[in-house]
N, C-alpha and C positions, 0 to 999 in steps of 0.2 A: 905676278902682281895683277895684269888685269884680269887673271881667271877668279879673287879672292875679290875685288872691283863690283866682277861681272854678280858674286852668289852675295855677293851686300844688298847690291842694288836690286834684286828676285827676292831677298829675306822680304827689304823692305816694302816691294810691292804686296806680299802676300799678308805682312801684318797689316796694311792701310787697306786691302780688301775685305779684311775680318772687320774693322772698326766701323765705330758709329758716328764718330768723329777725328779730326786730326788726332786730335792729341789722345784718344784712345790708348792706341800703340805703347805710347810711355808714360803712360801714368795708369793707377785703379781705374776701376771703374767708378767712378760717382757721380754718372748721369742718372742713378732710376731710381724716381720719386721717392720723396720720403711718405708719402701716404700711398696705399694702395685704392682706387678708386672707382672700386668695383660697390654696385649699390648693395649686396647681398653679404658683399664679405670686407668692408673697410674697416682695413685693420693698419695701426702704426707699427709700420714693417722694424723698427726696433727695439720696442717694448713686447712688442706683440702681441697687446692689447686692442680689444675692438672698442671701433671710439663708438660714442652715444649716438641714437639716432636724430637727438638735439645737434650735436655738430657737427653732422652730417650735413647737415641742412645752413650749419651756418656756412660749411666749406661752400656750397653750392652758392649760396649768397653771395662770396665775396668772390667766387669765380665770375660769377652772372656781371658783378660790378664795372670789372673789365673788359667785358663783351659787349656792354649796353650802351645808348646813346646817350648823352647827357641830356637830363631831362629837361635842360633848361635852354635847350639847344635854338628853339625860336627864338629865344630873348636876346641871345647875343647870336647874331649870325655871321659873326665877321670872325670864331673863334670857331674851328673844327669842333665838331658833334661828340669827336672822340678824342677829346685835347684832355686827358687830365691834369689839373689845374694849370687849365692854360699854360700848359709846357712848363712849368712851375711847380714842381711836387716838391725841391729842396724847401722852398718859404712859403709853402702852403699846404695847407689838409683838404681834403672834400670830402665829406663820408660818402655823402650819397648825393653829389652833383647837384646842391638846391643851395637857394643862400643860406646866410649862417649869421647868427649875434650870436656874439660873445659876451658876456656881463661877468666884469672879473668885480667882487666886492670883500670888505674887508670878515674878516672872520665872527666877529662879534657884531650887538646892533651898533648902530650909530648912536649916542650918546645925544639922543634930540629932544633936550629938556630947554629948550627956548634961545640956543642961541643960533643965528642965522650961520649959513654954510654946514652945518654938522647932517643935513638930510639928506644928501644925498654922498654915497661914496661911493659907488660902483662906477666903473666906466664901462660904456656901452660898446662895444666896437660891429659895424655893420657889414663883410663882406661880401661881394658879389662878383660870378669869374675872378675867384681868386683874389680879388683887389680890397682893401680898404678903401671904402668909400665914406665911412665917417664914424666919426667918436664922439659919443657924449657922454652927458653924467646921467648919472640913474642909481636905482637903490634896487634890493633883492626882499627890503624889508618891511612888515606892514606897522601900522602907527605903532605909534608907544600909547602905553594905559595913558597917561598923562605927561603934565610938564614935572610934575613931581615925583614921577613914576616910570621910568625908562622900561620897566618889562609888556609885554601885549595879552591883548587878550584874542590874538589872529594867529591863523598858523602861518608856519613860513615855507617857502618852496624849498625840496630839497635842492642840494648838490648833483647836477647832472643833466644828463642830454634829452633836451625833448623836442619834440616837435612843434610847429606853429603854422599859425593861417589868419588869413581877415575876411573868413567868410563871413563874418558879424562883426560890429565892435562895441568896446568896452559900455557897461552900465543900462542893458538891453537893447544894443545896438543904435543909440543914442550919442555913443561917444566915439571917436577913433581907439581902433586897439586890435594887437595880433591876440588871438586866443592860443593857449596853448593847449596841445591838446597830445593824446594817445596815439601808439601804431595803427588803432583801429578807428582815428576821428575822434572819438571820444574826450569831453572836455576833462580829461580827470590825469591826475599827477600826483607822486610824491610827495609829501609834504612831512615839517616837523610840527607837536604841538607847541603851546607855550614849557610845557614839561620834558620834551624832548622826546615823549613817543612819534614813532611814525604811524601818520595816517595817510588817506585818501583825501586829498583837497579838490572841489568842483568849479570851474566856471571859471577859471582864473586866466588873468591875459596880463597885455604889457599895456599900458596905459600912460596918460598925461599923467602926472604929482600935478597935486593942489597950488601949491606955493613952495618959498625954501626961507620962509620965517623962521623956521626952529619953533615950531610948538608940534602937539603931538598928533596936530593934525593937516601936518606942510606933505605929505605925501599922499594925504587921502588913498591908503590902501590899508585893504582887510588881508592882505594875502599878495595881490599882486602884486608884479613887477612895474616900477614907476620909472618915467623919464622926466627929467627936469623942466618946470615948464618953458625954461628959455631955450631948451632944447628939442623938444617935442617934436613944432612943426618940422626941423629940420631932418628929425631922425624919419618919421614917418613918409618923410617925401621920398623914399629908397621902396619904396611899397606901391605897387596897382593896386589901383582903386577903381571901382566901376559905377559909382555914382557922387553926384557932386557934392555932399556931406562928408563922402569918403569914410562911411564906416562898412562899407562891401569892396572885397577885392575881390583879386584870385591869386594873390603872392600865396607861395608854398615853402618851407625852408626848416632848420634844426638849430633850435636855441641851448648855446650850452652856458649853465651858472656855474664859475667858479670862484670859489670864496678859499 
């Protein structure tokens, strides 16, 4: 009995010195990657397909994500440089470590042929480290032709993720307002026509609404994104600002419209 004891306990040393980990031993293998990633020869070791050199570059991206410091890392110093979402990823997203508005709005315009409360339906939501920091109202949509007229003659921003900043503000830096803008700075975005084609919309930002009278020009927007004006100052005060007008900051962050 202890000579069959003795060649158990020798099997098992000699299986656990081949493995890679404990549990090697008894079970497959299914430690080795599912990408190969090698720059010359990445291929999806199950298809056996070489992946594109576009996502090549996106793996790289989102590896770098988790290696990187959060870029917002001065702002909050009391939260690790390499905390994502503040220890918090079950009730939180970050794509890329900056702040974030959310603008959820209803699928069609607003029905803003003069009666008060119809101008704005979007809720604004402001996060920052992960937190909710506040909710407003706001709108995704630019006036109406008229009071008798609910369709526009403005384009509207598409559906989706863009970037933003207050290097200037709204109405040639005259007004508060995030611009939004391209991967490359540039003031330019998706957008729908009045007809539903997509085009290229320029110059567009998040701005104060005129009023919320209900006529078709209680948003005062050609295209951009509006905040209520009883909410405005509030939402804006989540923003650096570097001059006392406050249409210059240095806030940086990813605005996403969901309708």
């Amino acid at each position: 009995m202890k000579t069959i004891i003795r060649i158990l306990i020798i099997a098992c040393l000699i299986l656990n010195a081949k493995a890679q980990t404990p549990f090697d031993s008894f079970a497959p293998d299914v430690s080795r990657p599912m990408l190969q990633l090698k720059p010359e020869t990445l291929k999806d070791t199950v298809s056996g397909k070489t992946i594109s050199n576009l996502q090549k570059e996106q793996i790289k991206d989102d590896i770098r994500k988790w290696l990187s410091v959060d870029p917002l890392a001065d702002k909050y110093p009391n939260i690790s440089p390499y905390a994502y979402c503040g220890w918090n990823p079950i009730n939180a997203i970050d794509p890329d470590g900056q702040d974030s508005i959310y603008v959820h709005d209803q699928s069609k315009r607003p029905n803003d042929r003069g009666s008060v409360g119809e101008t704005y339906t979007a809720t604004v939501t402001v996060i920052q480290n992960d937190k909710i920091v506040g909710k407003y109202r706001g709108s995704t949509y630019p006036n109406s032709a008229s009071n008798e007229d609910n369709s526009t003659t403005w384009n509207t921003i598409a559906d989706g993720s863009f970037l933003f900043n207050n290097a200037y503000g709204h109405n040639g830096g005259r007004e508060k307002g995030l611009n939004i803008i391209d991967d490359n700075g540039a003031r330019e975005n998706q957008g729908i026509s009045p007809k539903g084609d997509a085009v290229t919309m320029r110059n567009t930002n998040v701005h104060e609404g005129k009023s919320d009278r209900g006529n078709y020009n209680s948003r005062g927007s050609h295209g951009c994104i509006t905040i209520h004006p009883a909410d405005a100052e509030a939402f804006f005060s989540h923003f650096s600002w570097t001059n006392e007008a406050q249409t210059k900051g240095t806030t940086v962050g990813r605005l996403f419209i969901i309708r």
